[in-house]
N, C-alpha and C positions, 0 to 999 in steps of 0.2 A: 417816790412821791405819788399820792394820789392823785390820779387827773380822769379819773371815770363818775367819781360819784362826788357829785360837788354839793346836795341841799340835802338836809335833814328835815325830815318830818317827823313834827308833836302832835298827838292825838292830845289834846290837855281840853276835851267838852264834858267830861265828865261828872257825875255828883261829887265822888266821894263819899258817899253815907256812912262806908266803916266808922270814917269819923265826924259824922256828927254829934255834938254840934257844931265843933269847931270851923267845918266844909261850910257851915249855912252861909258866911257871909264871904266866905276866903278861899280861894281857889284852892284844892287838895295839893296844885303842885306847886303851890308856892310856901306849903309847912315847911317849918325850917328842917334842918338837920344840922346842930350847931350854929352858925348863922349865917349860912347860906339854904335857900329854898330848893326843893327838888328837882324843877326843871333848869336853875345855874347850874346843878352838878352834869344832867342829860348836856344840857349846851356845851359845857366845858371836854365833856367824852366827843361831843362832834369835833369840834375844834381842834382839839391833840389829832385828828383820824384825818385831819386837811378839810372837813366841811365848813367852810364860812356863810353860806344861805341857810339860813332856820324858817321855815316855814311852821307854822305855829294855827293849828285849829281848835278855836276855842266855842265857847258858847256863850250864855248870856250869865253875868255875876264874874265875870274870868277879865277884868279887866284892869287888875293888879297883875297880870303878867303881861300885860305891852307895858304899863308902869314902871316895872321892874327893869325893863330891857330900854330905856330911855333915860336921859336928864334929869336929872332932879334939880334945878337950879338952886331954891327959895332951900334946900339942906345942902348942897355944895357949896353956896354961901355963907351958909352959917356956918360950915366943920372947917370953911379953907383959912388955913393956915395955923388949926391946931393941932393938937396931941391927940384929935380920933381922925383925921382928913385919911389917914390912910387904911383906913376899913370900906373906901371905896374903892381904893385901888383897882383891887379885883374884876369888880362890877365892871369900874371904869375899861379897865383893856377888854372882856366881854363886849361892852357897846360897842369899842372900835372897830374889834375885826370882825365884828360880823353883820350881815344885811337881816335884819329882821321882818317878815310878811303874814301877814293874818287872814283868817277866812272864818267865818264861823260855820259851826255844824248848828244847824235849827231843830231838827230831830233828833234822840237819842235814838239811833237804830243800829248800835253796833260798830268794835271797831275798823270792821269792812268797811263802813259808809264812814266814819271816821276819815278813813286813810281814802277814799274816793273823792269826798268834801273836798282834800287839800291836794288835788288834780292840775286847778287850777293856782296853784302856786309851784307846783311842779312841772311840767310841762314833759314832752315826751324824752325823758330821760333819767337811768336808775339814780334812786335814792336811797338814804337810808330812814331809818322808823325809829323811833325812841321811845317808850313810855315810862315816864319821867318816874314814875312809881317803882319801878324797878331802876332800885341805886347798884351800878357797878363800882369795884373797885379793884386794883389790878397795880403790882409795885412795878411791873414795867408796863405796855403799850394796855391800853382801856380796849375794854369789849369790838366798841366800833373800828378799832383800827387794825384788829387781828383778823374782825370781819372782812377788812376791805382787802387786806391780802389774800384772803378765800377767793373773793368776789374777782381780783384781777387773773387768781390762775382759770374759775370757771365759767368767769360771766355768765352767771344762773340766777336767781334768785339764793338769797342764804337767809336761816333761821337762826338762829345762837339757841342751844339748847342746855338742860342739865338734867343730872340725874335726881329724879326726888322720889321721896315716899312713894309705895304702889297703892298705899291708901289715900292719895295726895294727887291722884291722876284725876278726881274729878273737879280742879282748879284750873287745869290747866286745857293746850292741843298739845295733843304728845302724837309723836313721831314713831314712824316704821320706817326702815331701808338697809341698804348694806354697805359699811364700811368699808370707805373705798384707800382712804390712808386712816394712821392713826389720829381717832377723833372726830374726820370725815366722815359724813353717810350722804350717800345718793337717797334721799328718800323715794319710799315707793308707797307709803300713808302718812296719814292723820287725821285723827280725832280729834273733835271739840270736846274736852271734858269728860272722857268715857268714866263708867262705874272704873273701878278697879280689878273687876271680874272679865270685861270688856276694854281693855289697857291691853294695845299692842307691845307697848315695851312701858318702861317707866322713864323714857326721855324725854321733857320736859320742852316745852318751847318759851324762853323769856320775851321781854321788852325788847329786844334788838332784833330790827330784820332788814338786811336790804332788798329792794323789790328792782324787781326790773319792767319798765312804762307799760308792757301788755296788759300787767294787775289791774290798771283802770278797766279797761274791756270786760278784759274776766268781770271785778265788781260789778261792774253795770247790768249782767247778762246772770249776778248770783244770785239765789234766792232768797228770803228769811232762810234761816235752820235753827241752830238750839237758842231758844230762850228768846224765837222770836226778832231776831239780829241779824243782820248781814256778816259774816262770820268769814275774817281774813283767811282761816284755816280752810273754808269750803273754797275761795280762791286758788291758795296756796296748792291747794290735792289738783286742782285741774291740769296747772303747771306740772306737780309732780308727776302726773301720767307720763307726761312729753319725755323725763329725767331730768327737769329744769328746777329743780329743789335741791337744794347741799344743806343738812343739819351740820352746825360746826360745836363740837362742846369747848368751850372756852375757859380760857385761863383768867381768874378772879373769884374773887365775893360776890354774889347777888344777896340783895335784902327787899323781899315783897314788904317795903314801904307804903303799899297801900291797906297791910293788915296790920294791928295797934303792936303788933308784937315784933313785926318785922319793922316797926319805924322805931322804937327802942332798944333793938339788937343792932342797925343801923348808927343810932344818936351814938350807944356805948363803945361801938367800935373805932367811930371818928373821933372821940374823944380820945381815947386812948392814944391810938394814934397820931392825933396832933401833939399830946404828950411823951412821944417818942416811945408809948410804952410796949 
């Protein structure tokens, strides 16, 4: 049972421009995916992993995901006691077990200051990191909760990573270090976005990370770097100096649901699957 990392943090201040127009009025992580929204499925990977605090940094127009994550009375009155009442079910056990808290980010200056913004909902103790845009999916334990077994044998920081395109490494921070079991790496780099000419390896850092509380400091003490942002990855390498970074590559699906083609190979996949196919 997990009993070290107890609150999940959402970076959810974001545009979304990929898709606009649709982002202009509606939070990017509240698109559906069949019909549930992107950040219930982030919540629900907490949740299986034992995190019931969600911490949630949003910004301004994002206010259909505290919505989401509340009552609806004036529609639970309406559907109770018919043949759709249980298409809230779901939602429903979501509200219950879990403590919901909010912060806003004011600035877009990166998911660094992102993940510093929600400090104050954190407090000095590891968490994990979600970005709702990156949908996992896993026929036994989800992303977060394979992390959290990493996290109790090395109490370090952990990255979830994968292998993608070497033409594909200017999307991402991709990792350097040495395989310490299979699948494990003690990182010893990373890059924010290299060329692919300048690509330490082609391993891949996703939406999942757990941090451990000195990350605020670091944040604090990091500078702008690429594109102008405070850049989690320029944190993450400080730690990695010390050996306090573990890359885990993980068992599942990932779908970058925040590009129009990964939120379609997503939709078809869950459909499928809901259809036992």
């Amino acid at each position: 049972m997990n009993k070290n990392v107890k609150k999940c943090l959402f970076p959810a201040a974001g545009y979304g421009t990929r898709f606009l127009p649709a982002t202009k009025a509606t939070p990017k992580e509240m698109l559906p995916v069949l019909t549930k929204p992107l950040i219930q499925y982030g919540v629900e990977e907490a949740l299986e992993a034992g995190l019931e605090t969600m911490a949630i940094v949003t910004g301004r127009g994002k206010r259909a995901i505290e919505d989401h994550f509340d009552i609806s009375y004036e529609l639970e009155n309406q559907i109770k006691g018919t043949s759709k009442e249980h298409y809230l079910t779901q939602i429903r056990g979501v509200i219950t077990k879990c403590t919901f808290s909010y912060t806003r980010q004011i600035e877009m200056k990166g998911l660094g200051h992102a993940i510093l913004c929600g400090e104050t909902l954190i407090g000095d103790e590891p968490f994990a990191v979600v970005l709702a845009d990156d949908l996992c999916d896993n026929k036994k334990d989800g992303v977060l909760a394979q992390m959290i077994e990493v996290y109790e044998k090395y109490k370090c920081s952990i990255v979830a990573i994968e292998e993608v395109p070497l033409e594909d490494t200017n999307k991402y921070g991709v990792i350097a270090g040495e395989e310490i079991e299979n699948g494990v790496y003690r990182v010893s780099d990373m890059v924010e976005k290299p060329d692919p000419k300048d690509a330490p390896t082609n391993m891949a850092i996703i939406g999942r990370y757990i941090l451990t509380p000195d990350i605020f400091d670091i944040l604090r003490d990091t500078k702008a770097g690429k594109g102008g942002e405070i850049q989690i990855t320029d944190a993450l390498l400080e730690q990695a100096k010390n050996g306090k970074v573990i890359a885990y590559k993980f068992n599942g699906k990932r779908f970058d649901c925040g590009s129009v083609d990964g939120f379609v190979d997503a939709t078809n996949y869950f459909y499928k699957k809901e259809k036992g196919e």
